[in-house]
N, C-alpha and C positions, 0 to 999 in steps of 0.2 A: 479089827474091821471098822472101818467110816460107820458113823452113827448118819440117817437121814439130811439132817441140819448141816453137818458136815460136807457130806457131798456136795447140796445146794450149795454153801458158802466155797469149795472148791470150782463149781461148775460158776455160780458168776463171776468170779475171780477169773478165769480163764476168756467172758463175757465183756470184762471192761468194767463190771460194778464194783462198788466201793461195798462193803462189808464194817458193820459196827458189832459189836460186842455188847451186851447187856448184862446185868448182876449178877442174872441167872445161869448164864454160861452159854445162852443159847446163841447163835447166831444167826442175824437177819440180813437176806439181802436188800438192797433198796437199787432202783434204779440211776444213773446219775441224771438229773436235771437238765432239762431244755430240749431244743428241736429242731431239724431245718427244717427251714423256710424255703419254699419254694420258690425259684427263680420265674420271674414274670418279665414275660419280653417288653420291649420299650416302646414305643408309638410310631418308632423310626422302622422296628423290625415288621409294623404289621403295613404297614404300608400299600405291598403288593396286594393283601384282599380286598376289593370294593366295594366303596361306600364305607369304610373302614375310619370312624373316630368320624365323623359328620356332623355328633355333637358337639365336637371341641370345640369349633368355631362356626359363626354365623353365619360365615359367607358359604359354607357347605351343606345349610341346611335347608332341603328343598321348601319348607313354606316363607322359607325368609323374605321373597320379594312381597307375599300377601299379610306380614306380617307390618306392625305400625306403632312405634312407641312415643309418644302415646300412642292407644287404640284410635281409628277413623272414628270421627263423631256421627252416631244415629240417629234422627229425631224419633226417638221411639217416644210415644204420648202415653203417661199412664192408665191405668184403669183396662175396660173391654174396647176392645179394636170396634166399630163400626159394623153392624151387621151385612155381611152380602146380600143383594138381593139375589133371590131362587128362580133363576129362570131356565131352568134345564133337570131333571129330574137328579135329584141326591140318593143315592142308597148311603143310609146310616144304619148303624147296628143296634140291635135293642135293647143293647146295654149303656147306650148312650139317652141322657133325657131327651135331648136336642141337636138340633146342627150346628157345627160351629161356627164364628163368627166369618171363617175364610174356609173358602174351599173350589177344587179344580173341578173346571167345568168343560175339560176340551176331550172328552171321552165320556159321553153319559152314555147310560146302557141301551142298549138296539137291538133286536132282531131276536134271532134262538140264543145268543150268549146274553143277553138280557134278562130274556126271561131266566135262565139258569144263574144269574146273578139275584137278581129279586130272591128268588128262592136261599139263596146263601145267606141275605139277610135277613131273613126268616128267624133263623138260627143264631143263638150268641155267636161267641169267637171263642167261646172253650168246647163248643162241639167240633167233632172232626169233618161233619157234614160240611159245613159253612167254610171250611178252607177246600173241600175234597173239591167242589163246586164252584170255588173259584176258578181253580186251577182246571177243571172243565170248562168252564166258561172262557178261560184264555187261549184254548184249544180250539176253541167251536170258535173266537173269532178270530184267529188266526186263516183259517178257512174262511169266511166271512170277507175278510180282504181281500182273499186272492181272487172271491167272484166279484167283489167290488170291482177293482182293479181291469177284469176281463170285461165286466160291463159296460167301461166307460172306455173301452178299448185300448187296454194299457195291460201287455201281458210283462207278469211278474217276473224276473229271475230268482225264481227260488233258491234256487243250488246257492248262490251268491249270499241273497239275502238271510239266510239260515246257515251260513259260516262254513256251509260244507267245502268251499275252496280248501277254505284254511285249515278243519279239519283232518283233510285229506292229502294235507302238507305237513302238517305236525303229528297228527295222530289217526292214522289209515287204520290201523288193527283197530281202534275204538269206532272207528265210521263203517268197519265191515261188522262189528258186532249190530250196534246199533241198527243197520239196516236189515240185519240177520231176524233181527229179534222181531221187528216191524215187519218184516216178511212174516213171519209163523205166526204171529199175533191176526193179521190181514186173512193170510192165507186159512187159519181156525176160525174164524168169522165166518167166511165164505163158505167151507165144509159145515158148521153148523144151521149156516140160513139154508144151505139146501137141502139139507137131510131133513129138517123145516118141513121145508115145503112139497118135500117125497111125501112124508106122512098125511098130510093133508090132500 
């Protein structure tokens, strides 16, 4: 009867291993050495994907016309930039000492999303309040323009201006959700102010 060792030295034999011998009588199998390597297609073969190898060369790489060797020359001046003068209200955060030396001034805060912005910088930026409120405030003055707009007698295309064309050419099940959900949101509003105002 095959002893253990035996067997194994019979079964990789059978395997393609190579088998050594030791003083003790025992035998080990070892595996033979090395590996294939995986074939990797050539540059020629990938071709057909697009935008495919863009890095190889420069002339396929889309910032190459913005790109400048040397770099365009800056006159950047060391030191603090010149302070802006303030002449339109700044919301800064009170995590900052001060305003900084440059800042946009072609939307300062107005109306009900003004006020609801003030209030945001109330609050640092690691509170959830101060973002939740922004993102209100961009809401409320979204609305804000559309009666701008009707004021000065200039009515808005919404549908247009809010992408719902396009929307509704690329992705209709996500524009019938979203109006779905706007609906029952709207329409619970409306059943809660007057059941409101039953009570009353």
């Amino acid at each position: 009867m095959e002893t253990r060792h035996e067997l194994t030295a019979h079964q990789h034999a059978h395997d393609g291993h190579t088998h050594h011998e030791h003083g003790h009588g025992h035998v080990h199998a070892h595996p033979q050495q090395g590996h294939i390597v995986p074939r990797r297609p050539s540059p020629e073969e990938l071709t057909h994907i697009q935008g495919w190898g863009a890095d190889l060369d420069r002339k396929n790489r889309p910032g190459v016309p913005m790109e400048r060797t040397p770099p365009r020359y800056t006159d950047a001046k060391e030191g603090v930039p010149e302070q802006q003068p303030e002449r339109v209200e700044v919301l800064v955060s009170p995590e900052r000492p001060g305003i900084t030396p440059l800042f946009g001034t072609v939307q300062p805060p107005s109306g009900l999303s003004g006020m609801i912005r003030r209030a945001a910088f109330k609050t640092t930026e690691s509170d959830l309040r101060h973002w939740l409120l922004l993102l209100l405030a961009d809401r409320v003055n979204v609305v804000e323009g559309i009666a701008d707009d009707l004021a000065h007698g200039h009515v808005p295309n919404v549908f247009a201006e809010m992408g719902l064309g396009a929307e509704w050419k690329h992705n209709p099940a996500g524009l019938v959700k979203k109006a779905a959900i706007g609906a029952a949101v709207v329409g619970a509003a409306w059943y809660l102010l007057n059941r409101r105002s039953r009570y009353r």
